[in-house]
C-alpha positions in Angstrom: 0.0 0.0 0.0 3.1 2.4 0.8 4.4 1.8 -2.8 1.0 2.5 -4.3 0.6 6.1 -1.8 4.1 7.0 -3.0 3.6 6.3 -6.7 0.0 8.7 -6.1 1.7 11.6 -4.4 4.7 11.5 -7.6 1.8 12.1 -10.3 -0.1 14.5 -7.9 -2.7 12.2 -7.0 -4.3 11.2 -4.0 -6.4 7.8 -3.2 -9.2 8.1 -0.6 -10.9 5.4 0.7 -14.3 5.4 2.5 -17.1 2.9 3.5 -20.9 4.1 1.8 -23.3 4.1 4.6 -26.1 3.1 2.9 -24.6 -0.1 0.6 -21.7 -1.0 3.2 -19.8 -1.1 -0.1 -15.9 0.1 -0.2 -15.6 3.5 -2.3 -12.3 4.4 -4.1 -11.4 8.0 -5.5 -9.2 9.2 -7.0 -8.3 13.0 -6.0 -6.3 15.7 -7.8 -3.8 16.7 -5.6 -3.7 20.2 -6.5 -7.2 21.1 -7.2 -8.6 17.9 -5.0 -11.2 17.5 -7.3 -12.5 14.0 -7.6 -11.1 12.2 -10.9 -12.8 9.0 -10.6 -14.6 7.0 -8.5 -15.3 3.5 -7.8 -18.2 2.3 -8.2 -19.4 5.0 -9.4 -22.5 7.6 -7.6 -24.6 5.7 -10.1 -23.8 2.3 -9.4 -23.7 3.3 -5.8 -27.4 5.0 -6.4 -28.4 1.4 -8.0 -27.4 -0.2 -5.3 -29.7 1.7 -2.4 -32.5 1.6 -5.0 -32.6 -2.2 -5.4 -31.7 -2.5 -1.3 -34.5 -0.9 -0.7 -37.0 -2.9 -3.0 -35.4 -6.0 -1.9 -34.6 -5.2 1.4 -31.6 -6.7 1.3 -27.7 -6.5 0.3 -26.6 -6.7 -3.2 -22.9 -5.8 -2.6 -21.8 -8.8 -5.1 -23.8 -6.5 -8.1 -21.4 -3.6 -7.6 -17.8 -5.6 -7.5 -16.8 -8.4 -9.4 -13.4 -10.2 -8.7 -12.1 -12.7 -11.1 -9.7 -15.6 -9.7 
């Protein structure tokens, strides 16, 4: 994780990482150092907007819809 901070402060980027409280799912930015404007985000406000919509119809998680890992 060091490497990958270090790397992100060289190109004048930052990495912030937070928990959504509604979806319980991880959220990665990416931040502009300079301006710390949001570059990208993962999963995205949309995906993450999916995600408490279908929660709340289903009452339930659906975490696994917003990540995929492959082995």
């Amino acid at each position: 994780m060091n490497k990958v901070s270090s790397y992100m402060q060289n190109v004048q980027r930052n990495l912030n990482f937070s928990i959504d409280e509604s979806t319980g799912q991880t959220v990665v930015k990416v931040i502009d150092a300079e301006s710390e404007e949001v570059i990208r985000q993962f999963p995205s406000e949309e995906m993450l907007a999916l995600a408490r919509h279908l929660s709340e119809m289903n009452g339930e998680s659906v975490s696994g819809l917003l990540m995929q890992s492959k082995a």
